[in-house]
N, C-alpha and C positions, 0 to 999 in steps of 0.2 A: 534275613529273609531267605528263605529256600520251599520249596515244593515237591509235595507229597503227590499219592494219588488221590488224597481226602481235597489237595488244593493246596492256592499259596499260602505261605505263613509268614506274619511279621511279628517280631517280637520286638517290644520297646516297653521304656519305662517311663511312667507320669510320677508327679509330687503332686499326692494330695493333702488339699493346703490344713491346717489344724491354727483357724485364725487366731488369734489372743482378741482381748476385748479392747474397743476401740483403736485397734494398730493394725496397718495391712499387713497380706501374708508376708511370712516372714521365712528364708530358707529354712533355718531352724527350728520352725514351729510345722516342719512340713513330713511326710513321709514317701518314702517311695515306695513305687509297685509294679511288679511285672504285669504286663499286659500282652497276650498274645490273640492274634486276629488271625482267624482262617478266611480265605476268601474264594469265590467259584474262581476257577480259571479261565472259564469261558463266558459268564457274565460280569463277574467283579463285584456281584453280589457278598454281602457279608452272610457269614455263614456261620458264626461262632467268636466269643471274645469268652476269653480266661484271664480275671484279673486275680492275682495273688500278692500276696501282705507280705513277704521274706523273715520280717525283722521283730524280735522283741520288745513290747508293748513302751519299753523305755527310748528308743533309739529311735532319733530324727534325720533326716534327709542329709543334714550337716555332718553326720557322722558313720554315714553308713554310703553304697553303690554298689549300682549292677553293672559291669564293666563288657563282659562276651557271652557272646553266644555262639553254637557251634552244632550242627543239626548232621543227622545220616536220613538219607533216602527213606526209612522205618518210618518217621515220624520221632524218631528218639531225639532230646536234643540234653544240654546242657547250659547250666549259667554262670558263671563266673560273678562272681559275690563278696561283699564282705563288710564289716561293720566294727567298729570300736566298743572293747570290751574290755575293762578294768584297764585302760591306760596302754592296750594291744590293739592290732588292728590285725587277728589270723584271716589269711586268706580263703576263701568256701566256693564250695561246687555244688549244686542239685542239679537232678536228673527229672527229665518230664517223657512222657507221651504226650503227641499233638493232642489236646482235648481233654489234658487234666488239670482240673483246681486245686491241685498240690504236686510238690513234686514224690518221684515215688522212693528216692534218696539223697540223703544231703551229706557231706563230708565235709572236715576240712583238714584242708591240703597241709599236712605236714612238709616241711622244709631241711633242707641237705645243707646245715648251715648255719648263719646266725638269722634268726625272723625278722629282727630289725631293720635288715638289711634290704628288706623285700619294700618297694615302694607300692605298685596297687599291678592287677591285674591289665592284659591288653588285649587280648584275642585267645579264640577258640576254634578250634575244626576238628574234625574224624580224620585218622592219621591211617586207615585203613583196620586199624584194630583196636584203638581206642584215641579216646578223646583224649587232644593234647592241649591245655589250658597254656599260654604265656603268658608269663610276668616281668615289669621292669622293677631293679632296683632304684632305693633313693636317690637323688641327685647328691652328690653329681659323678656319680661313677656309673648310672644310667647299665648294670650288669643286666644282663638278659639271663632269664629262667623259663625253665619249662617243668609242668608236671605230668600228667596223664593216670588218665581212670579208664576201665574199661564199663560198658554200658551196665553194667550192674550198682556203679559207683565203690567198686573195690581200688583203690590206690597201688598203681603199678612202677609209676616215679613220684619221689615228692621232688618237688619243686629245687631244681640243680641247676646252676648255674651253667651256661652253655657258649657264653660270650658276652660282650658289652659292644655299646653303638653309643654315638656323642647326642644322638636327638631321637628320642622315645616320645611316642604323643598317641592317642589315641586319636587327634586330628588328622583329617588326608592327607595336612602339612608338613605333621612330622613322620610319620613312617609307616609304613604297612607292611600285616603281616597274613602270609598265607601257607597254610597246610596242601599239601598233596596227598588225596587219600588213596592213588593207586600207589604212589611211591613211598609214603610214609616219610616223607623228607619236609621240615616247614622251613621257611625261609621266612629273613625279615629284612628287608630293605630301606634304608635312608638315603633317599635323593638329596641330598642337602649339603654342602660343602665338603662335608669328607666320601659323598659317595659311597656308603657302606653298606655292604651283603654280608645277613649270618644268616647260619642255620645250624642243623645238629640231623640227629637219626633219631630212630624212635628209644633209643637206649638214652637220651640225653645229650651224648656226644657229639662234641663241634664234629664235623666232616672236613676233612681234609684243610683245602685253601680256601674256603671260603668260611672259616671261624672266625673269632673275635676281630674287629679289627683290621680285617680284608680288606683295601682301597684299590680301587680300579676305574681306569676310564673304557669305555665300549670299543669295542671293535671298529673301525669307522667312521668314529666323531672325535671331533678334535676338541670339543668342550665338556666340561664334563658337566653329570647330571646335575639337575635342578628341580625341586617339587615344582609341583606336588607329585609324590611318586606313586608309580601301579604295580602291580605285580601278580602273578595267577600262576599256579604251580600245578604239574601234571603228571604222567608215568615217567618221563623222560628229561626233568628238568621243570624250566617254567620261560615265562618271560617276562622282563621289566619292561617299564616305560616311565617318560615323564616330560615335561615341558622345560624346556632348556630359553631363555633369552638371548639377544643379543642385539647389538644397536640398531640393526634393522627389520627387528622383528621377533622370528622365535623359529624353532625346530620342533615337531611332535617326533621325539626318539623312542623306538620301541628295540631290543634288544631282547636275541633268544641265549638263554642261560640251560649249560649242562647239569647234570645231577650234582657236581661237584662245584654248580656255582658260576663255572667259567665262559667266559661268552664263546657264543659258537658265531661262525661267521659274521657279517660286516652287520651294522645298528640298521635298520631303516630309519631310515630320515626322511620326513614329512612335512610342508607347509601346516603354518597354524592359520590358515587363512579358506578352511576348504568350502568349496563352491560360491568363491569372492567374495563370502564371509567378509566385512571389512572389520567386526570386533576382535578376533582373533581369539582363540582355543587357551580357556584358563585353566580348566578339569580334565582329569584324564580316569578311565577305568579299561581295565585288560580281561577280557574272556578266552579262555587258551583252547583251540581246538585242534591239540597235540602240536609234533615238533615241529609241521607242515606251515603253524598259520595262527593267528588268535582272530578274535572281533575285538576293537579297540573303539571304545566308547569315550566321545569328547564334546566339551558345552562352551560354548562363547556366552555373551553377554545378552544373548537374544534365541540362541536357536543351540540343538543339541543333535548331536549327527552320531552315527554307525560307519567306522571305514574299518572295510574288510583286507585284513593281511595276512597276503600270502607266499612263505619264508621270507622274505624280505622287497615282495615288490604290495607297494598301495594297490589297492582296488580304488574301485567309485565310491565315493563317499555317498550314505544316504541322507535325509535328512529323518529324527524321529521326533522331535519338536519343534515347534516355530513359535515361540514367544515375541514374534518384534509386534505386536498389537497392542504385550504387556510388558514393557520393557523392565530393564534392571530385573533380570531374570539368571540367577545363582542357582545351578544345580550341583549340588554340595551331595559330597559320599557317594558319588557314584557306587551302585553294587547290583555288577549282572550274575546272573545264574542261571540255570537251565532245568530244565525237566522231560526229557526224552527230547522228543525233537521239537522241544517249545523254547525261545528266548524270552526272559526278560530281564528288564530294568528298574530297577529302587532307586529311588534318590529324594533327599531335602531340596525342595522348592522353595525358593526365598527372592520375595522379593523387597522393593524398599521399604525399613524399616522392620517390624517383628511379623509380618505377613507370608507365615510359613505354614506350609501343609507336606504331606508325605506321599508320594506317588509310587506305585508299581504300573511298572506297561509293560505290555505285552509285545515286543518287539517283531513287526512282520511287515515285508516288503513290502512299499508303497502306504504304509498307514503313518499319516502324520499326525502328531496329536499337537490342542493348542496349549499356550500357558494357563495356567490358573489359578490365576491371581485370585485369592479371596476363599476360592471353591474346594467344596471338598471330596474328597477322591478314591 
């Protein structure tokens, strides 16, 4: 998800289904397809859909994925791709403009190394000078790679090894990864029992201490991290976050990270319990607004709030949904992003059982919005 000044944009992918006679859909009898939806900003009105087919007339849903995406302010964006081809799976890049039914270049990412090696694509972002595609290797050596294109789709890295982490997922579960496109630094963090920060430069190269294999506990907290992890990178660094347990409850820990990784002063340490909340804060998402402060986006089991931090002391929490009318309310993938002086929020809506839809809001003082169950959005 991110925003132009044509509006918002989301990019996702459906399987359409390719039924057999008498059998229901079946994964393998299916295809995937990029789907991108432009939407007003100020009504929410749909304004545009661009579906596109990727894959060769042979190749089904089972053997192929659209993995990242990764957009600039232009409308330019990129996909992270790839499909099984003679017993290979090479990894692939195309390039779009907001508003086209093709893309306007396709590559594929040559690799510094063995290809084998390479397990599937994770993430994308603008590195400030070109797009920087990451990839995890096979299990279970879980090596972290990156490559980068410049907006034309000319290959500037292929795909080099930069470091490895013990738990790669493209679930919020297992790790996330973010690009800083003033600083051209990405990071990738796992909150998960070894607590692990990598990153590298836009040349490929680990940075300093915080490459392969880094383990640290925060500045200030005496436990250490636990997903689901956040992270949001900026000119100056970034900051983590995550939700930590413990027998009486939990900590929402946010924690501000230098360019080299290392934490700068004490964790903020938060109740998961805000505005007597009694379900308590399972999600978390970070908005960095430089090395002063982020927006730090979090969802209980009923309700989903905004608490504003700044360098280490909580603000008021808001509230920006209230689902207790529609209970067993799951906002999964937190993802804010901005657009001059606009907030918003992306997230999967789920509630019980397969009753899921996709929400963007527009995040602004005092507007609560309710759950919606059912509705579409």
């Amino acid at each position: 998800m991110w925003a132009t000044d044509k509006g918002v944009h989301v990019a996702w992918w459906a399987v359409k289904w390719l039924p057999k006679p008498n059998q229901p859909p079946q994964w393998d009898s299916g295809r995937v397809w990029l789907i991108v939806d432009t939407f007003d900003r100020d009504t929410g009105t749909l304004l545009g859909q661009n579906l596109f087919d990727p894959y060769p007339p042979s190749v089904t849903a089972k053997l192929s994925g659209l993995y990242s995406v990764g957009a600039r302010s232009d409308g330019t964006f990129v996909v992270g791709y790839d499909w099984v081809e003679n017993g290979e799976r090479p990894q692939r890049a195309m390039l779009f403009h907001v508003g086209d039914d093709k893309p306007f270049a396709n590559v594929v990412l040559p690799v510094a190394g063995d290809p084998l090696l390479i397990g599937t694509q994770l993430a994308a972002g603008w590195d400030g000078e070109a797009f920087a595609l990451h990839a995890y290797g096979a299990p279970p050596q879980y090596t972290l790679h990156v490559a980068r294109i410049d907006e034309t789709g000319k290959v500037l890295l292929p795909l080099t090894q930069y470091g490895s982490i013990p738990n790669v997922s493209a679930s919020e579960l297992g790790s996330k990864t973010c690009t800083g496109p003033e600083s051209g630094r990405p990071y990738v963090f796992s909150a998960d029992t070894d607590n692990l920060l990598a990153g590298h430069d836009r040349a490929g190269a680990p940075r300093l201490v915080w490459q392969a294999r880094r383990s640290w506990t925060p500045s200030g907290s005496r436990r250490r991290p636990r997903g689901p992890p956040a992270l949001a990178a900026d000119a100056d660094g970034g900051w983590l976050g995550w939700i930590q347990t413990k027998p009486t409850g939990g900590d929402l820990v946010v924690q501000r990270i230098n360019l080299d990784g290392d934490p700068t002063g004490n964790a903020a340490m938060g109740s998961i319990y805000p505005l007597a909340d009694p379900k308590g804060l399972s999600r978390i998402a970070l908005q960095s607004v430089g090395k002063g402060g982020a927006r730090v986006y979090s969802a209980s089991t009923t309700k989903l709030y905004l608490i504003p931090l700044d360098a280490a002391e909580w603000g008021t929490p808001s509230l920006i949904v209230d689902s207790t009318s529609t209970p067993d309310f799951d906002a999964r993938d937190l993802s804010p992003f901005a657009w001059k002086d606009e907030n918003w929020l992306g997230f999967w809506e789920q509630h019980a059982g397969y009753d899921t839809i996709l929400r963007v809001l527009k995040v602004k003082p005092g507007c609560v919005y309710p759950g919606r169950r059912g509705a579409a959005q």
